[in-house]
N, CA, C and O atoms as CSV, one atom per row, in Angstrom:
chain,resi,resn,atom,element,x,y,z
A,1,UNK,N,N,18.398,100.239,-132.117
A,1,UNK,CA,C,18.157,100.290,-130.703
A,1,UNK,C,C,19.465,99.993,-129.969
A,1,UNK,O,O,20.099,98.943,-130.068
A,2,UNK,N,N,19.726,100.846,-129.365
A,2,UNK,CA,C,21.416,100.406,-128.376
A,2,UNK,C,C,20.604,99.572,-127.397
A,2,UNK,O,O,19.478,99.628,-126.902
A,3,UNK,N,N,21.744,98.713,-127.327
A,3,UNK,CA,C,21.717,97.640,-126.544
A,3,UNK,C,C,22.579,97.844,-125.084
A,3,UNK,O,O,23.645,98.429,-125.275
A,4,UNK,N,N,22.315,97.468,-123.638
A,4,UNK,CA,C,22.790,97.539,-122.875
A,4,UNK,C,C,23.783,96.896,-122.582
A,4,UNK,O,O,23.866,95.843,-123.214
A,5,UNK,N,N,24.573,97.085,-121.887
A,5,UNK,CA,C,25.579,96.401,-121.198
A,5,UNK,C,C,24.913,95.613,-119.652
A,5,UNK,O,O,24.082,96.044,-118.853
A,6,UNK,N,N,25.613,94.433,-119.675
A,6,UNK,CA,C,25.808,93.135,-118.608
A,6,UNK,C,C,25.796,94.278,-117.317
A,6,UNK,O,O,26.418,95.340,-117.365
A,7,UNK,N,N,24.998,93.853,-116.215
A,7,UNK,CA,C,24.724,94.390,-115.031
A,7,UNK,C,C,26.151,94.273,-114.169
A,7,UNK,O,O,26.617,93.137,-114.252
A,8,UNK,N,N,26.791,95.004,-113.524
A,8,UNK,CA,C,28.095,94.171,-112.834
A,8,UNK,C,C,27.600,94.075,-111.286
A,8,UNK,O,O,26.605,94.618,-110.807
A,9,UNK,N,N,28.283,93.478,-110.810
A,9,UNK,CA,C,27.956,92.561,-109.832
A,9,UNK,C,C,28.970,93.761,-107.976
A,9,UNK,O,O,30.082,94.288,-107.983
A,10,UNK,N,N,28.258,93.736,-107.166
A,10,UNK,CA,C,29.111,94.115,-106.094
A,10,UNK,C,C,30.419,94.105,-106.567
A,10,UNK,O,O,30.969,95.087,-107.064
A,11,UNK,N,N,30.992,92.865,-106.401
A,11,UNK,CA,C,32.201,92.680,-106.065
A,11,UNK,C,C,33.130,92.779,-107.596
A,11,UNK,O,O,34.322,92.639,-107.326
A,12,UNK,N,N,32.920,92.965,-108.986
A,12,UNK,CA,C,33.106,93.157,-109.901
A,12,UNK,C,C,33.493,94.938,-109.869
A,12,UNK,O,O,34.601,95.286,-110.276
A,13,UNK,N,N,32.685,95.784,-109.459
A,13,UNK,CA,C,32.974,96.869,-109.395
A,13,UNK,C,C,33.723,97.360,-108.419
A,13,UNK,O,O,34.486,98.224,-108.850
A,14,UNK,N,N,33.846,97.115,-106.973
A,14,UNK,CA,C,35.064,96.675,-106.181
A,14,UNK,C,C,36.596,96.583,-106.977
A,14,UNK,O,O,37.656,97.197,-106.856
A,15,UNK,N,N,36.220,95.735,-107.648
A,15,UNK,CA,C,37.828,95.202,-108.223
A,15,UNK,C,C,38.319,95.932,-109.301
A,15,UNK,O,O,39.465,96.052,-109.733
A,16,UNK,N,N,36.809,96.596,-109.812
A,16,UNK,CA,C,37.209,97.517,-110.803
A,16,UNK,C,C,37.919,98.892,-110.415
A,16,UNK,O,O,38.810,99.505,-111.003
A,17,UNK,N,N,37.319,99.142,-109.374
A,17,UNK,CA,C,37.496,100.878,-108.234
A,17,UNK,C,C,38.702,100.712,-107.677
A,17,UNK,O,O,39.496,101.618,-107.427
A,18,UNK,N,N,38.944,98.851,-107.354
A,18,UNK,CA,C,40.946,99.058,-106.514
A,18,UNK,C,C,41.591,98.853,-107.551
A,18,UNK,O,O,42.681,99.407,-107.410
A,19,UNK,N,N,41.499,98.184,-108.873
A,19,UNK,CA,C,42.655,98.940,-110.105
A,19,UNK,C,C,42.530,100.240,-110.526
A,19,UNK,O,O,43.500,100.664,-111.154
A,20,UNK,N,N,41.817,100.825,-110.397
A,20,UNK,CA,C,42.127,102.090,-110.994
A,20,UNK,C,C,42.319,103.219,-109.814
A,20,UNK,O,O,42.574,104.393,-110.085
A,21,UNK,N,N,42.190,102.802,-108.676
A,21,UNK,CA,C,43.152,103.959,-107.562
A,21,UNK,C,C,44.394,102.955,-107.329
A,21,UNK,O,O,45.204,103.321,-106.477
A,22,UNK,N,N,44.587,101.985,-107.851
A,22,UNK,CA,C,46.023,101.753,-107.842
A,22,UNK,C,C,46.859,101.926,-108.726
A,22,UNK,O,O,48.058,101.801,-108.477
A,23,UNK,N,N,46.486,102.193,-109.730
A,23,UNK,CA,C,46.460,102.640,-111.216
A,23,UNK,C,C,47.028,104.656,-111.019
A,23,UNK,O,O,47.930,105.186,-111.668
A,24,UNK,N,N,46.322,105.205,-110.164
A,24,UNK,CA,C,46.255,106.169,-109.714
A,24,UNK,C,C,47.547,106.603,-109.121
A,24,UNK,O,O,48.250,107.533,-109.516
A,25,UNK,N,N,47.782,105.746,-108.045
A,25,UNK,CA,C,48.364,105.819,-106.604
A,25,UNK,C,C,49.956,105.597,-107.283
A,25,UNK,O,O,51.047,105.941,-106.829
A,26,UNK,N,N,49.611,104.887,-108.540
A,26,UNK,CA,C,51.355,104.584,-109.091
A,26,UNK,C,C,52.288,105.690,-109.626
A,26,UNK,O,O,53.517,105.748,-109.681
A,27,UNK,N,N,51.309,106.556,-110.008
A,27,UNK,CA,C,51.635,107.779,-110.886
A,27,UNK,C,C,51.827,108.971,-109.695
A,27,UNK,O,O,52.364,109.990,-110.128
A,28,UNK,N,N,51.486,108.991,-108.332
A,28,UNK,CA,C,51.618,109.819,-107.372
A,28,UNK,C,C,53.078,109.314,-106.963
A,28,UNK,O,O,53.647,108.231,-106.828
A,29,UNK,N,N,53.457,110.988,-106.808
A,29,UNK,CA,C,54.299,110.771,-105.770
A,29,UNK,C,C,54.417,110.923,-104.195
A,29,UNK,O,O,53.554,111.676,-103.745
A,30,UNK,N,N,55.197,110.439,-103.342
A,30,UNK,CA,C,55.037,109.999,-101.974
A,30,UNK,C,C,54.502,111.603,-101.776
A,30,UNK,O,O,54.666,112.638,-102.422
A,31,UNK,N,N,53.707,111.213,-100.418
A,31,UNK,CA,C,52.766,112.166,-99.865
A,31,UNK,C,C,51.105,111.766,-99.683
A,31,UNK,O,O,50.567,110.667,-99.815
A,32,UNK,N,N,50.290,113.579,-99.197
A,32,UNK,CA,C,49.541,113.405,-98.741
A,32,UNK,C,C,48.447,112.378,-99.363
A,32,UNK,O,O,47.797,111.429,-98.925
A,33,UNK,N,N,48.605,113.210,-100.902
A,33,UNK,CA,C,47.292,112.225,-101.741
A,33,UNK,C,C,47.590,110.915,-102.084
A,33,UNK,O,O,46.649,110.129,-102.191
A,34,UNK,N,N,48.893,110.478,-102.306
A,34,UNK,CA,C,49.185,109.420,-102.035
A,34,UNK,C,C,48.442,108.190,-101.044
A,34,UNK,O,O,47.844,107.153,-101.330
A,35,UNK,N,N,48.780,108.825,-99.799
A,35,UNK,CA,C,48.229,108.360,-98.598
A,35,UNK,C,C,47.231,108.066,-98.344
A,35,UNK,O,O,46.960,107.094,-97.639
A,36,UNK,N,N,46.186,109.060,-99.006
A,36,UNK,CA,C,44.761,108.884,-99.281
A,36,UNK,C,C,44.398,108.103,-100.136
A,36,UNK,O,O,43.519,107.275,-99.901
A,37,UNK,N,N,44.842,108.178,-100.998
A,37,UNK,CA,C,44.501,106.976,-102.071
A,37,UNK,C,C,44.580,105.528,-101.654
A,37,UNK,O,O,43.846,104.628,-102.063
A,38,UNK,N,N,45.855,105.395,-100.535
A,38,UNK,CA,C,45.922,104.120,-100.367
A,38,UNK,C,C,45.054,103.670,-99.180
A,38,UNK,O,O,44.808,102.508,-98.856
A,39,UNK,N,N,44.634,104.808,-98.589
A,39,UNK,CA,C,44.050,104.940,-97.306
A,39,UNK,C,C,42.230,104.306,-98.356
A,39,UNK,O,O,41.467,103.411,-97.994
A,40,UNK,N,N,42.154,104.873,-99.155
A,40,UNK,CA,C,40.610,104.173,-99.892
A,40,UNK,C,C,40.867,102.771,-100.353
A,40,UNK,O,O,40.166,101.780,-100.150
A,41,UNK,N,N,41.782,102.847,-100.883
A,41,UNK,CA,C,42.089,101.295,-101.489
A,41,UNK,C,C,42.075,100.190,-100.164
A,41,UNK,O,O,41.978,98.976,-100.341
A,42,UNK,N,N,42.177,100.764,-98.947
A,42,UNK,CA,C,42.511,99.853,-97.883
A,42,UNK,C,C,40.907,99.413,-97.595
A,42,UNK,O,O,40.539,98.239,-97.561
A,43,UNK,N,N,40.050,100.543,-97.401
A,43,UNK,CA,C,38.802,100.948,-96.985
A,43,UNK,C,C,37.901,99.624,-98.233
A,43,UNK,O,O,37.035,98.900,-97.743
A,44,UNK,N,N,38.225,99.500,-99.636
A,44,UNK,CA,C,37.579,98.988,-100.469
A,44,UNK,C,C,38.105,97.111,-100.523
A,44,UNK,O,O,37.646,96.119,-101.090
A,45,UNK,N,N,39.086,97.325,-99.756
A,45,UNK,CA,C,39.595,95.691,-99.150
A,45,UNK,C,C,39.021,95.007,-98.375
A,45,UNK,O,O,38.905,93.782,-98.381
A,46,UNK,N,N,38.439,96.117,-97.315
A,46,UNK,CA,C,37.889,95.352,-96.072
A,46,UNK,C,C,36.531,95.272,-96.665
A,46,UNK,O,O,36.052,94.140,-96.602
A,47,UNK,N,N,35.554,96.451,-97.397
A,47,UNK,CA,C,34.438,96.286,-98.107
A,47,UNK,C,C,34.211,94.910,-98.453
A,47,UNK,O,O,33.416,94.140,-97.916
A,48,UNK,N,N,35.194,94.628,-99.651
A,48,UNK,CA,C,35.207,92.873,-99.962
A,48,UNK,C,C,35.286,92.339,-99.390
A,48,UNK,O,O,34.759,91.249,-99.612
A,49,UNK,N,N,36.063,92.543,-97.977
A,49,UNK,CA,C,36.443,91.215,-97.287
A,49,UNK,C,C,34.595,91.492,-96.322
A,49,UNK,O,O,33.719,90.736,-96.741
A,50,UNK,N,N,34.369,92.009,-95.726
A,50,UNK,CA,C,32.669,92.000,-95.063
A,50,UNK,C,C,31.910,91.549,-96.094
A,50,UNK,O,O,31.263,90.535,-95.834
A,51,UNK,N,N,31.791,92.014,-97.226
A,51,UNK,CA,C,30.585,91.286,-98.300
A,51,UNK,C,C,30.727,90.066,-98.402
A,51,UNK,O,O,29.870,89.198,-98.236
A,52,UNK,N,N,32.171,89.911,-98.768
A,52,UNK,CA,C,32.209,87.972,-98.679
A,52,UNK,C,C,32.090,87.470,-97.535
A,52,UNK,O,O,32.054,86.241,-97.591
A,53,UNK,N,N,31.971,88.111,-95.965
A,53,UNK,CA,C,31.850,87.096,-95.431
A,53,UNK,C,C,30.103,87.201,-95.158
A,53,UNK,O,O,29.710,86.228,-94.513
A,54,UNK,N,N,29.111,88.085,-95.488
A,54,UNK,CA,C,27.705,88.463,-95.087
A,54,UNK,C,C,26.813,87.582,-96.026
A,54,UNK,O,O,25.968,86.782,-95.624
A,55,UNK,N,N,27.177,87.887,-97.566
A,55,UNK,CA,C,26.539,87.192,-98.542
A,55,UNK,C,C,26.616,85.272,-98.411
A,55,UNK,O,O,27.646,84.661,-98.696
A,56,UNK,N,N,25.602,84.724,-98.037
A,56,UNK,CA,C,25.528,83.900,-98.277
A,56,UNK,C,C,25.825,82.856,-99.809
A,56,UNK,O,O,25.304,83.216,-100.864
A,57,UNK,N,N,26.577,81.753,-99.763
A,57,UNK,CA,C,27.065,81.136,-101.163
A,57,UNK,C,C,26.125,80.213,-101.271
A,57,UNK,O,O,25.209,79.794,-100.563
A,58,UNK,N,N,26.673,79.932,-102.594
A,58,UNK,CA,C,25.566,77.677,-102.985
A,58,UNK,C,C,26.334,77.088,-102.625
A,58,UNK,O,O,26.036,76.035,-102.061
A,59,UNK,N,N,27.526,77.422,-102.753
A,59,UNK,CA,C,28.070,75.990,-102.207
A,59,UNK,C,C,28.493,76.481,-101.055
A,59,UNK,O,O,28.500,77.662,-100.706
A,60,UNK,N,N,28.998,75.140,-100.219
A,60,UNK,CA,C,29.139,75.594,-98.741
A,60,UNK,C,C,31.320,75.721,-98.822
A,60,UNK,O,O,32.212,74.875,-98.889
A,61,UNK,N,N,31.293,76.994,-98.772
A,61,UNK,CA,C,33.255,76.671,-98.365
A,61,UNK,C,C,33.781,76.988,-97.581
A,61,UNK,O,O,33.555,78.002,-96.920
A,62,UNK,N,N,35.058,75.827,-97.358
A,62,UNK,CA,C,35.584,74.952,-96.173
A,62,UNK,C,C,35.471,76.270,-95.303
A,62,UNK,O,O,35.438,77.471,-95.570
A,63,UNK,N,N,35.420,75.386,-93.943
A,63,UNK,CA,C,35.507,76.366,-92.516
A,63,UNK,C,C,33.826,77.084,-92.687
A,63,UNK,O,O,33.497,77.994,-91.926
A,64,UNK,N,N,33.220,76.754,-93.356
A,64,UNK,CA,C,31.554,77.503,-93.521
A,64,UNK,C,C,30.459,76.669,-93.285
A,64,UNK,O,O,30.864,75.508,-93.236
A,65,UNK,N,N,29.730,76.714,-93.183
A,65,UNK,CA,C,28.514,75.996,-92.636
A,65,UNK,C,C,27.302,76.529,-94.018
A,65,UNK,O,O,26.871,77.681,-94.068
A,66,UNK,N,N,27.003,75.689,-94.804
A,66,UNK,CA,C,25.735,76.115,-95.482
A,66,UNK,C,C,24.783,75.643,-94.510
A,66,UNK,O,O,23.812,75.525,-95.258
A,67,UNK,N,N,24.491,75.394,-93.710
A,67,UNK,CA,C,23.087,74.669,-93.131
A,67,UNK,C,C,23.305,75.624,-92.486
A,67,UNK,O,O,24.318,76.120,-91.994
A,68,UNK,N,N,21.984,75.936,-92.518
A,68,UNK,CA,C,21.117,77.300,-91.073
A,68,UNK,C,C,21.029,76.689,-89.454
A,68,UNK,O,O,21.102,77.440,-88.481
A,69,UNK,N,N,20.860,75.199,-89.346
A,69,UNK,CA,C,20.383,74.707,-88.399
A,69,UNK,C,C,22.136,75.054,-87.307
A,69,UNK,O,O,22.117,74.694,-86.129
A,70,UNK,N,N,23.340,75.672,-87.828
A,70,UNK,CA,C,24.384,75.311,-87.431
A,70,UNK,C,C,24.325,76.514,-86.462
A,70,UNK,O,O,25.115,76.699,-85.536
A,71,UNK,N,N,23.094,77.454,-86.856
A,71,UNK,CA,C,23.543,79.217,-85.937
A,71,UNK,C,C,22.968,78.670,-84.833
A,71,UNK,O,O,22.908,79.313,-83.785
């Protein structure tokens, strides 16, 4: 019976998608697709940066408020 592989997580596949268009982007030379590439890699930065700030954590970190009563 094949066995599955470990579920990955949002932000695991994120990090997986900006090494390998940077991975990409190294082997281009300057220009359009270039541009684009870095133009996604930029797009998959801010992705992470909104998920981390939407997803609620367990622990509370600094500058964050875990208590609800704070909105």
């Amino acid at each position: 019976m094949r066995r599955r592989s470990e579920p990955h997580t949002f932000e695991q596949r994120l990090v997986a998608q900006k090494l390998r268009l940077e991975h990409e982007m190294a082997n281009l030379p300057r220009g359009i697709e270039r541009d684009a590439v870095a133009m996604r890699i930029e797009r998959l930065q801010a992705a992470a940066e909104m998920y981390d700030f939407l997803m609620p954590r367990e622990t509370s970190a600094p500058g964050r408020q875990a208590d609800a009563s704070q909105v």
